[in-house]
N, C-alpha and C positions, 0 to 999 in steps of 0.2 A: 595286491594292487601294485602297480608296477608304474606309476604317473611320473615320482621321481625318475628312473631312469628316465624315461621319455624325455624329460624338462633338462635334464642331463645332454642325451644323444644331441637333442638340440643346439644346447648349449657350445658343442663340441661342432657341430656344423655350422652355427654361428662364429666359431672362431675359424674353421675353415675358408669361411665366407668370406672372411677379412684376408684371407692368405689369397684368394682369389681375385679380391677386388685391386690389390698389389700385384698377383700376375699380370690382369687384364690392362694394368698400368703402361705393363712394355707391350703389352701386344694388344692394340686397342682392336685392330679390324679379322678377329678369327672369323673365317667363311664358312663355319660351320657343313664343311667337306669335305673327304674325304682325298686323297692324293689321287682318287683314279675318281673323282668328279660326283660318286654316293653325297648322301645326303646323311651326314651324321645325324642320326635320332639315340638318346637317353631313353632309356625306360626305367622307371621305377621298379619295379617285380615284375613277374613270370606274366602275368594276366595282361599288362601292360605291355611288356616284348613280345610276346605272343600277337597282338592286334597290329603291331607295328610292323612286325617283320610281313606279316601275312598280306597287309595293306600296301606295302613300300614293296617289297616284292626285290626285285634284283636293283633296285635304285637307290634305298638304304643300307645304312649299316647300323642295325643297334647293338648299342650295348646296355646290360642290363645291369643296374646298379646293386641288385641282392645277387648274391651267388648261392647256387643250388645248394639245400639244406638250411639257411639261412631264414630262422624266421622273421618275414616281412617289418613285424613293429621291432623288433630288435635291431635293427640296423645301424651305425655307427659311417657316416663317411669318411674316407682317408683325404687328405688335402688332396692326392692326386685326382680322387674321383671327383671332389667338386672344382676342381680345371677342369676337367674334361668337359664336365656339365656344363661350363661356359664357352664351350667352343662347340656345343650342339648346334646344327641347324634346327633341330625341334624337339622337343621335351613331351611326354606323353606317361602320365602317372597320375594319382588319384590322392586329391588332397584330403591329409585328415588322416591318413594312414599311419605315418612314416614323417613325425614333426622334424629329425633330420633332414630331410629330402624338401621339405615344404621350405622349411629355410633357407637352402644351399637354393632351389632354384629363385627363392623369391630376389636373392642377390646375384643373381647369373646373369642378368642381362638379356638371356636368351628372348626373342622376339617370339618365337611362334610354336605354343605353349597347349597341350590339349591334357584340360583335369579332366579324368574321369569321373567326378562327382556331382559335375558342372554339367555333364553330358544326359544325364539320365535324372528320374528325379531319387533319391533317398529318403528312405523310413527312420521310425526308430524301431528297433529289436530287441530287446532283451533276453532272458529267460522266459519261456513261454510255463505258467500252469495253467492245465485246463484249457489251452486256448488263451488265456488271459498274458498279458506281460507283467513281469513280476522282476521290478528292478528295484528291492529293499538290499539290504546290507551289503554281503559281498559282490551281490550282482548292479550293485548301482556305480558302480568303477566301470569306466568305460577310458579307455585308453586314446579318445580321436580327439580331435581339437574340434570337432563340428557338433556338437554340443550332444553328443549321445548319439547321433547316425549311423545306421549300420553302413559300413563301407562294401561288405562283401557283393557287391553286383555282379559281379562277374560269373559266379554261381548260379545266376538265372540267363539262360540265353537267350530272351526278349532284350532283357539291359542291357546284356552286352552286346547286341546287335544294336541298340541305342548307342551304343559309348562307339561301337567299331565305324558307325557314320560322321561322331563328332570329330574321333581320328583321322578321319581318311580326308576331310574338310583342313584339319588342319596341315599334315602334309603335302594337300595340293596347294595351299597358299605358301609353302617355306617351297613348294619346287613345282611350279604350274607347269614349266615344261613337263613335267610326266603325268599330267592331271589326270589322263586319259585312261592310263593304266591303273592310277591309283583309284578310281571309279568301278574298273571291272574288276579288279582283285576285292573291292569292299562288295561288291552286289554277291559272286562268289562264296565270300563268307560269307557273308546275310542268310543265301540261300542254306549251307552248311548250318548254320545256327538256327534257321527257321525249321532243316531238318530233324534238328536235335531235340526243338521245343517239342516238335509232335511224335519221334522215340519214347520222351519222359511221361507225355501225356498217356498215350497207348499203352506203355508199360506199366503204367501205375494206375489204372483205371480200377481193372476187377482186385481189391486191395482186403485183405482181413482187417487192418488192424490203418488208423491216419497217424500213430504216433511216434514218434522215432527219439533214442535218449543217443546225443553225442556231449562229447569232452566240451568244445567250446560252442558259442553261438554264432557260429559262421555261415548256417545254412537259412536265416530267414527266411532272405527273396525265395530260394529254390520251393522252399514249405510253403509259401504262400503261393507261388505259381502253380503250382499243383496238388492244393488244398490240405498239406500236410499238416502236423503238427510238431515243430522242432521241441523236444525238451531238453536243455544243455545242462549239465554241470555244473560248468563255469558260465560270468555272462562273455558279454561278448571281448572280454579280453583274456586271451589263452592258458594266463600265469596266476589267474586270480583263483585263492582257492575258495570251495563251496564253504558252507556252516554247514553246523549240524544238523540245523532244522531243514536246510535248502534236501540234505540228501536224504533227511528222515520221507520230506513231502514226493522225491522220487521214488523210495520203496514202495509209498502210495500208489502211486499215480501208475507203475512199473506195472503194479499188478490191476487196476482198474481197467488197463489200456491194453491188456494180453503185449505187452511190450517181451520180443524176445530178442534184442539184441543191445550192446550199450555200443558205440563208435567210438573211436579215437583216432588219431592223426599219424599222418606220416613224419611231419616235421616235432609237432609235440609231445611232450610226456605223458605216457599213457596209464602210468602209475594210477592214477583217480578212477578211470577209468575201467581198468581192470578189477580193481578191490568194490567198486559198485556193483559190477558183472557178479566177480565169486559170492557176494553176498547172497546177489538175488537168482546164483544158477541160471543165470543168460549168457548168451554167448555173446563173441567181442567180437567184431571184424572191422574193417576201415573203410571209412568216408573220408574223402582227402578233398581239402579246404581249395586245393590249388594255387596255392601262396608260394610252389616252388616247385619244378619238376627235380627228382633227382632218382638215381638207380633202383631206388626202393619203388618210383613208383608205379600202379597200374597203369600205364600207358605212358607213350612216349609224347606227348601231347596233350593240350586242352583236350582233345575230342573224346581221345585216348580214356584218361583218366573220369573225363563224365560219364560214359558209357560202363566203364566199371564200378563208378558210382552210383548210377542207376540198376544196374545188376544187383548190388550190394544193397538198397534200400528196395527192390525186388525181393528177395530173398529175408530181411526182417521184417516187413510188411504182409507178408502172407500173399504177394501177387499170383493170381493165375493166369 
């Protein structure tokens, strides 16, 4: 369990916070704009610049406050990054993730602010057995400040066609003059994501097997939009490790559920992952979280990387 750091990263944002609220001191009126007239937008991680840049289109600039390989709840901000964060014209991230980031903007002053968490509604998730959720010992560590919600939305593309309206809403308020475009670049995606939804549906329909074992519990929503069955590992915080009993009750379940694949990540340690595989003679391949694009991964993009992770749970699922 990994809480303390968290309480930490915060803490360390929190002092940032203060370095910032002494910048904003000299420089009370930043226009949150770019020197060629863009519209500064922050984003939290990949899922979040991802909707920003796609929505904002040639009228933004974002910059994204994880850098590629960087996992999302590990984050640490530099003083320089939360300046920056205050001279955003708009802010676009997902609270509950990232208690650094939740701090640094709650002192920004930034006016026109879009949570992803806010936009859509949130479950809770844990380690699924059976279908059941199963959040005793090491799986009842949950790393969010929202009281156990799973944050991962952005993995079902229903929610995030939810989240990429409450963005595009906020954008047109920090810069109405381009309301116009910022309307047809969000229907655009919608329509790409309402594509996506019915890819995963079609794909996964004639299926052997609803259960699928990965590393962390990042895939919920995706399991439940398409009647899955996630069983994780770890729960829903990356770094946390299983018990005995947790991987005793997956040897089970591994073989009740004709289970032939274990997942692991592209940004995490795959150590756990592969040593549950050699035991039970399944094979390993990646389901990537989307918490970061970087060289490793399948695709150069959200759309990119879904599609290869619908391939990938194709192919452990027994789809025909």
């Amino acid at each position: 369990m990994n809480i303390r750091r968290h309480l930490t990263t915060a803490a360390v944002a929190g002092a940032a916070g203060l370095g910032l609220l002494a910048l904003s001191a000299c420089s009370p009126t930043a226009s949150g704009r770019t020197a060629d007239g863009k519209l500064r937008v922050t984003a939290s991680f990949y899922p979040m610049e991802f909707l920003a840049a796609q929505i904002g289109g040639k009228h933004v600039e974002v910059t994204d406050l994880t850098k590629p390989g960087v996992e999302p709840h590990d984050l640490e901000l530099t003083t320089k990054q939360t300046a920056q964060l205050g001279e955003s014209g708009a802010v676009v991230y997902l609270k509950g993730l990232q208690p650094a980031v939740d701090e640094a903007i709650a002192q920004s002053g930034v006016k026109h602010i879009a949570d992803a968490a806010a936009l859509t509604s949130l479950e809770k998730h844990g380690t699924e057995v059976d279908g059941h959720h199963h959040t005793t010992g090491d799986n009842a560590s949950h790393s969010d400040s929202e009281g156990g919600n799973d944050p991962h939305i952005w993995l079902d593309p229903v929610k995030y066609a939810e989240v990429a309206k409450g963005v595009n809403k906020t954008l047109a308020t920090a810069d109405p003059k381009h309301r116009a475009d910022y309307q047809k670049n969000t229907d655009a995606l919608v329509k790409k994501l309402t594509g996506l939804d019915a890819e995963f549906k079609d794909g996964l329909k004639n299926r052997a097997s609803d259960t699928f074992l990965t590393t962390h519990a990042a895939f919920g929503y995706l399991a439940e939009r398409y009647g899955l069955t996630e069983e994780a590992i770890s729960g829903l915080d990356p770094e946390s490790e299983p018990s005995a009993h947790r991987m005793k009750a997956l040897h089970t379940l591994a073989a009740d559920h004709h289970v032939s694949t274990v997942f692991f990540e592209t940004i995490a340690n795959p150590a756990t992952a592969r040593t549950l595989a050699g035991d039970l003679h399944l094979r390993t391949d990646v389901l990537d979280p989307l918490e970061g694009i970087t060289t490793k991964s399948r695709g150069r993009d959200y759309f990119g990387v879904q599609r290869a992770n619908l391939a990938a749970l194709q192919k452990a699922l027994g789809s025909k």
